[in-house]
DRENFISE-175913 format. One record per residue (C-alpha): y, x, z. Coordinates in steps of 0.25 Angstrom, whole numbers. Layout:
REM DRENFISE-175913
     py     px     pz
      Y      X      Z
...
END
This chain:
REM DRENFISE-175913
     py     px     pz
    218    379   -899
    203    383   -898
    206    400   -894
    217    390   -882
    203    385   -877
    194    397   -879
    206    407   -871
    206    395   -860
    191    395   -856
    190    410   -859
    202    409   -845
    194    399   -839
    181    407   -839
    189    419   -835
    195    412   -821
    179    407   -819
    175    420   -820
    185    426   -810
    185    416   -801
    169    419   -799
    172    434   -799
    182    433   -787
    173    423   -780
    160    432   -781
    171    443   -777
    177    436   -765
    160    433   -760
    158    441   -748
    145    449   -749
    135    446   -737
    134    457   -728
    120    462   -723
    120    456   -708
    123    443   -716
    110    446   -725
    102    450   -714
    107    435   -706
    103    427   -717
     89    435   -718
     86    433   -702
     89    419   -704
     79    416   -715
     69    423   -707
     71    414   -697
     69    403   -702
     57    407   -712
     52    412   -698
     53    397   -691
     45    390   -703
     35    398   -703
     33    397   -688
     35    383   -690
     24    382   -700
     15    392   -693
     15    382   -679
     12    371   -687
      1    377   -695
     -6    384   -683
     -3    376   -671
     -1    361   -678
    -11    352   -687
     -9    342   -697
    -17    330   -697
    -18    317   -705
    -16    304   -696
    -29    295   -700
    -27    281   -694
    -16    272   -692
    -16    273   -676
     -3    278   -674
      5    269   -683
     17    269   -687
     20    284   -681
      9    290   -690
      3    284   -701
    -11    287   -705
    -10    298   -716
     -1    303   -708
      0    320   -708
      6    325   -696
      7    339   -690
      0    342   -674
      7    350   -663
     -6    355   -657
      1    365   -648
      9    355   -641
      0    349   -629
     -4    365   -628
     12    365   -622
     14    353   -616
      7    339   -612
      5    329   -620
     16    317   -622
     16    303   -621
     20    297   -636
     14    311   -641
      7    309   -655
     -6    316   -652
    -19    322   -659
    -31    321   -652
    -47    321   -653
    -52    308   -645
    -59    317   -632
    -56    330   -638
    -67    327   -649
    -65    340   -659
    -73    335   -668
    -64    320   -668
    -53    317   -678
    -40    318   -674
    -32    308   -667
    -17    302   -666
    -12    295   -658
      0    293   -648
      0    298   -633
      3    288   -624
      0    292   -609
     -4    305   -601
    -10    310   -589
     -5    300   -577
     -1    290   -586
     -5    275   -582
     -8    268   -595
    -11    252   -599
    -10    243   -610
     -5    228   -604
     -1    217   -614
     -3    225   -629
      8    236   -621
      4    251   -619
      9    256   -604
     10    269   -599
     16    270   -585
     19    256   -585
     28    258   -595
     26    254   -609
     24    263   -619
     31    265   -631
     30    275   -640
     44    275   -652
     42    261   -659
     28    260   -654
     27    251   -642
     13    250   -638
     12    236   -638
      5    223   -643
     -9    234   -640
    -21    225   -644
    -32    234   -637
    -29    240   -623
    -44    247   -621
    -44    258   -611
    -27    255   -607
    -31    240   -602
    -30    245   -589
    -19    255   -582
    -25    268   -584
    -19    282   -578
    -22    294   -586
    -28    306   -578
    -24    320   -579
    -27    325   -593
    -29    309   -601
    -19    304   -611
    -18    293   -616
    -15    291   -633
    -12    277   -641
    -10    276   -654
      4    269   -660
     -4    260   -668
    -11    255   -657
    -19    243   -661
    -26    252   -672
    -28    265   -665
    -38    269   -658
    -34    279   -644
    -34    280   -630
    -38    265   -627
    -52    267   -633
    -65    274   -626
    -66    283   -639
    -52    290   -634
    -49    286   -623
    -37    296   -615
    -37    310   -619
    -34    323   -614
    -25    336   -615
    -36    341   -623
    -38    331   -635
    -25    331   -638
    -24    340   -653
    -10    340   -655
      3    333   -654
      8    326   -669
     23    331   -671
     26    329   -686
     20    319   -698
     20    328   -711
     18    314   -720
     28    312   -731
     31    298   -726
     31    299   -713
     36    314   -712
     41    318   -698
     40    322   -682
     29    311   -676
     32    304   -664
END
């Protein structure tokens, strides 16, 4: 009975083995213009990460957001990359997150907050209710109403060539463009663009 069982797994590991000989056999070896695709391609793309990490590190910045002015889009604490090439290629947007020293200050601390008008705009608060073009503003869940302190935007006001105009979200704590100490800006505070938030918990493109 025992030497039936022993002569029936000595078959079994026999048919194992030379089923995995004739796969290994039947296996096509790769030819060299296949070995030399596969290289190319890994080339490739170890090529665009590194440019990738080289743009960011050269031309971007990373700052730390310090108030709660721009609730609930960043949070204070927040880390987020800059694009500081970008206004170098084109203007700046209305609903841009932009960096900024308040009068083009170098010494001054950064600054966040959201860009709400540009150069010809007409811009007013009436009733709590941010306008632009007579038009209100909104900005993705952020409405611009129920604003408690109008300052500078009581009154229409036009911007001229090269004056911008910034808010930020959380606009009854924030302190921006309605004040005398920020007043509008020009082309040539702006530091950079905000594009991507590196926190863990709110990890993501900013908008």
């Amino acid at each position: 009975m025992n030497k039936n069982i022993f002569l029936q797994k000595s078959e079994e590991s026999t048919r194992r083995t030379t089923k995995n000989l004739s796969f290994s056999q039947r296996r096509r070896p790769r030819s060299k213009e296949e070995i030399k695709a596969r290289l190319i391609w890994t080339a490739q793309i170890c090529s665009v990460i590194f440019l990738a990490f080289f743009l960011v590190f050269s031309f971007g910045r990373t700052i730390t957001i310090s108030s709660s002015s721009m609730e609930p889009t960043l949070r204070a604490g927040d880390r987020v990359l800059v694009n500081r090439l970008v206004y170098h290629i084109r203007k700046p947007r209305a609903g841009d997150l932009v960096v900024f020293r308040p009068s083009g200050r170098q010494n001054a601390q950064y600054m966040v907050k959201r860009l709400i008008a540009r150069p010809g705009d007409t811009v007013y608060i009436s009733g709590g209710r941010l306008y632009v073009n007579n038009s209100a503003f909104r900005q993705g869940t952020v409405s611009f109403s129920g604003i408690g302190y109008a300052g500078n935007l009581a009154e229409k006001t036009q911007l001229g060539d090269d004056q911008y105009l910034v808010m930020g979200d959380n606009f009854n704590n924030s302190e921006d463009s309605r004040y005398a100490s920020i007043g509008l800006l020009s082309r040539r505070d702006f530091v950079g663009k905000i594009w991507f938030d590196v926190s863990l918990s709110h990890f993501g493109p900013a908008s």
